[in-house]
Residue, then its C-alpha position, 0 to 999 in steps of 0.5 A: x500500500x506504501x506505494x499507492x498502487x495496491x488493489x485486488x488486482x495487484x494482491x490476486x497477481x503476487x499470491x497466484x505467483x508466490x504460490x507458484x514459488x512458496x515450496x521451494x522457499x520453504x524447502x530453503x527458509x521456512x522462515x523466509x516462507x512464512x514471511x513471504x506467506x504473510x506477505x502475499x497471501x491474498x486472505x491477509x488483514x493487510x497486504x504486504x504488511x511488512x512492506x515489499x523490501x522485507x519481502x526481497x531480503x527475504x527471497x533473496x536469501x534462498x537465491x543460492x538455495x534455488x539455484x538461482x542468481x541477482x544477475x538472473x533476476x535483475x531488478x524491478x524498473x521504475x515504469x516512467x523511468x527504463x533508467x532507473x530502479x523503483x527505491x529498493x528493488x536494485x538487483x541484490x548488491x549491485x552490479x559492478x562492472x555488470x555482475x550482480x553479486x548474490x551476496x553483500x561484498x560491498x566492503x570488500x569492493x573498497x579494497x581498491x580504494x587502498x589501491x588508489x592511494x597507493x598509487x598516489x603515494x608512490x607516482x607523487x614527486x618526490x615519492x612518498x614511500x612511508x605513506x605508501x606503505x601505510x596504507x599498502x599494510x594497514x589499509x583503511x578502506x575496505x573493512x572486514x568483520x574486524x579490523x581491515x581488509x589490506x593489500x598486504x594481506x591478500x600475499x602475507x594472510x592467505x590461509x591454509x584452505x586456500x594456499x594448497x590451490x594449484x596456481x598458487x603453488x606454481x607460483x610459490x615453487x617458482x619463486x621459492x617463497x609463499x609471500x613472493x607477491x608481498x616480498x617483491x612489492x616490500x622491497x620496491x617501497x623500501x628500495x631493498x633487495x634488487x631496487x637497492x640502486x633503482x631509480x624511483x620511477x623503477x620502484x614506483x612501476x613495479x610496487x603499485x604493479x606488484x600489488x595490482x598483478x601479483x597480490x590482487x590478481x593472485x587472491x583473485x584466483x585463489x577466492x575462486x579457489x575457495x568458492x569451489x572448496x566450499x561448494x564440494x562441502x556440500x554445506x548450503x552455509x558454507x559460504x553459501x555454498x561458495x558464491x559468496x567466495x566467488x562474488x568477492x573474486x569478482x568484486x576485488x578483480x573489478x574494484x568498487x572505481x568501476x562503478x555499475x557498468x564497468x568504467x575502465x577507470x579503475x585501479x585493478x586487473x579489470x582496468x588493464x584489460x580495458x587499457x591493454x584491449x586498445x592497445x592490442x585491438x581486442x576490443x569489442x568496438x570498431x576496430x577492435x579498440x573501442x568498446x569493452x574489452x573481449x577479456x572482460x566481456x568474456x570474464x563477466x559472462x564468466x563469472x556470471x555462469x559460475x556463480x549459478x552454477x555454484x548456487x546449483x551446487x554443481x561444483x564441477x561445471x563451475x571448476x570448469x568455469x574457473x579454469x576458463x577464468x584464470x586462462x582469460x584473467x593472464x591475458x592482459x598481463x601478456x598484453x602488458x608484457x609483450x607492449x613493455x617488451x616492445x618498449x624497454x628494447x633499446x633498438x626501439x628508442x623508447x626504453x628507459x627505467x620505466x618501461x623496463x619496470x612495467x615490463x618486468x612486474x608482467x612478466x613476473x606475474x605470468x612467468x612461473x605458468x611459462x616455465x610450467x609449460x617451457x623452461x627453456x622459454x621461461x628463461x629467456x622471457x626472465x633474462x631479457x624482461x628482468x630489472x637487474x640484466x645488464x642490458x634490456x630485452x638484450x635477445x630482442x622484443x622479436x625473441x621475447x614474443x616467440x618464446x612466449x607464443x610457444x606456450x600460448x597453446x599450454x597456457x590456455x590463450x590463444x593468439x585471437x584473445x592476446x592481438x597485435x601490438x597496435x602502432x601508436x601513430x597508425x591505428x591501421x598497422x601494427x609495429x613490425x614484428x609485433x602482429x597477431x601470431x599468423x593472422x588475424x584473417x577475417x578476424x581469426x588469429x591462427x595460432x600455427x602457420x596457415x599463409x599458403x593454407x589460405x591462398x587455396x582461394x586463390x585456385x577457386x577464383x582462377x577457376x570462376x574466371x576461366x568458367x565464367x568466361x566467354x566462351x569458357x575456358x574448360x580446359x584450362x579450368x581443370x588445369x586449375x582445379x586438378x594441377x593447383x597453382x598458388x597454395x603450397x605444400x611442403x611437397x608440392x602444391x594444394x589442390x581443390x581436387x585433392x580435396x576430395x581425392x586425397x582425403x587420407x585413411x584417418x579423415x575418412x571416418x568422419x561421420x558427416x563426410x560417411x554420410x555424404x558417402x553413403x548417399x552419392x555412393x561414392x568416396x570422391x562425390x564432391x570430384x566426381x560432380x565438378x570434373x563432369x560439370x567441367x567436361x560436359x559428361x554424365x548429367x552435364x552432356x547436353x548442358x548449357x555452358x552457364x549450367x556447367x560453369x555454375x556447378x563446377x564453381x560452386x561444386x567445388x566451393x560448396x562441395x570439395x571445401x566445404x567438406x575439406x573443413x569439416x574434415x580439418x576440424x574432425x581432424x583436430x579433434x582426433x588429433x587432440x585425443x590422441x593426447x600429444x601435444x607434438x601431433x598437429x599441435x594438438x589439433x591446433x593446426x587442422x583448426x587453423x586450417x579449417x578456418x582458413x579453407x572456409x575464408x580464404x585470403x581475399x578476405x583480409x585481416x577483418x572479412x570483407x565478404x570478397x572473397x570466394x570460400x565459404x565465408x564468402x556466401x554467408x555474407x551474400x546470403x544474409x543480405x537475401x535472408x535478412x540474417x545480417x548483423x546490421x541495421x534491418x538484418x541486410x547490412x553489417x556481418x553475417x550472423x553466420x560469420x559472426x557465430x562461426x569466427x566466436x566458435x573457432x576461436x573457442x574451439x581453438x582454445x579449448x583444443x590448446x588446452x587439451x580439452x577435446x571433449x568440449x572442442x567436440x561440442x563446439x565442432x559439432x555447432x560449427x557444422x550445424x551453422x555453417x549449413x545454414x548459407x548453403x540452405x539459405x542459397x537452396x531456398x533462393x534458387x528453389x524460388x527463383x526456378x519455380x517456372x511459376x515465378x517468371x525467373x527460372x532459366 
């Protein structure tokens, strides 16, 4: 009644819907669903008696319990303002940076606050290193239950629960110490140790870095570490079964500067993603380097599953989440370290202390996970990355990067999520030395070496012109098509004919190629159609020539590769289950091969549409079909194309990371999807040849 809107309408509306929920409280709360009971129970003296807040508290308290979130939820719109919430029905506790914790971590998103002044003490001039300090091991900001929450004791005060996690310990043996974070942030402010000599720009870069990447970053993992511990308790009070843990990853991840939707103006790792994303052109905007960042984008729908999952106790799919996360969350120090490489190598002109410190205070936040994949590798990234080497990048910011680009695939990242350094003059180039690994084309980052894989397109588009010219050349069509001339092999050349004749003995299990098989009733289907379009035989004997030229064309493009992709991506999967990491790069390399038979070259970096692949009629097609991305769904990309450059970039990651099963499952969506423009060009034609429409020749 507060609010001036209570009538038998309402009243009728809130009990028909509790009622539909009351059983499920109870089995959480009977206290909570007594109280809703009361509340809502349309034979009561008063409606809403003890008014709507009471009510939310109440049912927000067993969200956990029912398996459900505050980001599922949301909050109640005020009708006469989409921008804003009616008084106290916010989404529970938030959302910072876009993510509605489940749990009051209100508090614990004020430890950036101390991250701030930190940052103040140390950049002032001169520094001020006391004042640093102080608030570095006293904090002041961020209140626990007693005393305060410090930045300190994210590295001095991880408990026992929490130290046995696996990347933790990886850490602590690389660096021989389970304090390494607070030691080396200690030393910057107290200019001990290897700062002894340090200029102050030095100190300042890597203690306010150090506690960033290194203490913060690390208790970010370890939080959700926690969260799963608490949810394989199977105890619902157990920090409520773990989302609670997982709510103050997020919210020391993101810090509180960020504000709802996620500002970028803050002081934590959400921060550098949003700075790095420009840099590197992993944005979600224009260009990739406006926008959110893809990290965080990625990190928020992330965290997001996680926490329902958790909610669910289903403990295992949200580990799953979690290894997904802490993969996504080195990124951005790749980023930072590979920009600072670039920088601090004296070749480039701009190195000094400070980008030596900043390149140092990444690499040692990602340096124990490199030598867990590749000593040999860990060792080159210290010695050129470290403060105290003699000279810096000494090897080359070149050197640096491949080392780093070796372990990519161990690591969990791919070359699509870690960009090219953009040059700062040309937002339109990348400085030399620095592109994506391989790529991107048509925004795919390939992790292995495709470049003559790709130009296979480029016999495609020579055997159009010779089909489609007047009259045309058939033979020397088939000379294009059989014999190849542009996409190299290491022995001899790639051709669009063996993309149906030379399908090897391990391709040809495929069950998707079997059933095409069975069907034509022939292993070489795809060959067999374009060679008789080609030589007017069989069903082309008495063809018009533009019949021959379109189904030579288009057998090939939509018969022979379509299929060649497919096979590829069968292929990696095989690959990655045979468990060797040396076989194909685990799949890896058919992956990246399968990407780019579908695209070809003539796409370019972005995927122009140009081309003459299978991506090509995608972006053809959802101009006909209204299934563009853009304004009335004839402008912009193509869903297709924008669905399938997502899919491969997941499934190339998740075959890095030797998770085959689920590259599997994404596989399996690749094939449904890439179905769709040729269904798309069946139904046009199917319309456009009907005699009944006046078109059909």
């Amino acid at each position: 009644p507060a609010n001036g809107i209570s009538g038998p309408k309402p009243i009728a509306e809130g009990w028909s819907f509790a009622r539909g929920v009351l059983p499920q409280i109870h089995s959480c709360s009977p206290s909570a669903a007594a109280l809703v009971r009361r509340n809502m129970d349309m034979s009561a003296t008063a409606a809403v008696a003890d008014g709507y807040r009471a009510v939310k508290r109440a049912v927000e308290s067993v969200y956990g319990c029912m398996g459900i979130s505050c980001a599922a939820v949301g909050g109640l719109l005020d009708e006469n303002n989409a921008n804003a919430y009616y008084p106290g029905m916010e989404p529970c506790h938030g959302p910072l940076a876009g993510y509605a914790a489940a749990t009051d971590v209100t508090e614990h998103a004020r430890i950036d606050l101390d991250q701030a002044e930190l940052e103040k003490f140390v950049d002032a001039s001169p520094p001020q290193w006391s004042q640093a300090l102080d608030i570095y091991t006293r904090g002041a900001h961020s209140q626990k239950s007693q005393g305060l929450r410090t930045l300190a004791g994210f590295s001095t005060g991880i408990s026992a629960g929490k130290a046995d996690a696996p990347l933790y310990q990886q850490f602590v043996s690389y660096y021989k110490s389970a304090t390494y974070a607070d030691e080396f942030v200690r030393a910057a402010l107290g200019g001990t140790g290897e700062f002894a000599q340090a200029a102050d720009v030095m100190r300042a870069e890597c203690a306010n870095k150090g506690s960033q990447y290194g203490n913060t970053w690390m208790y970010v993992i370890l939080e959700m570490e926690d969260a799963l511990d608490d949810c394989r308790a199977g105890n619902l009070q157990a920090n409520d079964r773990g989302v609670h843990a997982w709510d103050e990853a997020w919210v020391f991840y993101a810090g509180s500067l960020e504000g709802i939707a996620g500002s970028g103006a803050g002081v934590q790792p959400y921060a550098l993603a949003e700075k790095r994303c420009v840099n590197f052109g992993t944005c979600t905007g224009a260009g990739g380097v406006s926008g959110t960042s893809q990290v965080n984008r990625r990190l928020l729908q992330l965290f997001q599953e996680g926490q329902g999952l958790l909610a669910a106790g289903r403990c295992d799919e949200a580990a799953s989440v979690y290894t997904q996360i802490s993969q996504t969350m080195a990124v951005p120090m790749m980023q930072g370290m590979l920009r600072y490489a670039y920088k601090a190598d004296p070749v480039n002109g701009i190195s000094g202390p400070k980008e030596i410190a900043e390149g140092w205070a990444f690499a040692r936040g990602l340096l124990p996970q490199i030598h867990g994949c590749d000593a040999d590798a860990a060792a080159l990234v210290e010695r050129n990355m470290d403060i105290s080497a003699a000279t810096p990048v000494a090897d080359g910011y070149r050197a640096v990067k491949q080392a780093v680009e070796s372990v990519y695939g161990c690591m969990g990242i791919s070359c699509a999520a870690v960009g090219g350094l953009l040059d700062e003059n040309n937002a339109n180039a990348y400085y030399p030395g620095m592109e994506p690994c391989h790529g991107p084309l048509a925004g795919y980052a390939a992790a292995t070496d495709v470049t003559e894989h790709a130009r296979i397109d480029l016999d495609q588009a020579e055997l159009e012109k010779f089909v489609d010219a007047s009259p045309p050349q058939w033979s020397q069509a088939l000379d294009i098509y059989t014999r190849g001339a542009h996409s190299q092999k290491s022995q001899g050349l790639r051709t669009l004919a063996g993309f149906s004749t030379g399908i090897s003995a391990g391709k040809a299990d495929a069950p998707l190629y079997q059933q095409f098989v069975s069907y034509y009733k022939s292993a070489t289907y795809a060959d067999e159609f374009v060679r008789a379009a080609l030589g007017g035989t069989g069903e082309f004997a008495q063809a018009a020539d533009v019949m021959r030229a379109e189904c030579a064309n288009k057998g090939s493009q939509y018969g022979n590769t379509w299929m060649y992709v497919i096979l590829e991506m069968e292929d990696a999967l095989d690959d990655c289950r045979a468990g060797n990491l040396q076989a194909n790069d685990r799949g890896v390399h058919a992956w990246d091969e399968a990407w780019v038979f579908y695209a070809g070259s003539l796409e370019g970096i972005a995927g122009s549409g140009a081309g003459v692949q299978p991506y090509a009629l995608a972006e053809k097609r959802c101009v006909n079909f209204g299934t563009c991305t853009g304004a009335g769904g004839v402008s912009g990309t193509s869903q297709v194309n924008r669905r399938l450059l997502q899919l491969f970039q997941e499934g190339q990651g998740l075959l890095a990371a030797g998770r085959c099963d689920e590259a599997a499952s994404v596989y399996t969506q690749i094939s449904q999807t890439m179905a769709v423009p040729m269904m798309q060009g069946m139904l046009r034609y199917a319309y456009k040849a009907d005699p009944a429409n006046g078109i059909s020749g």
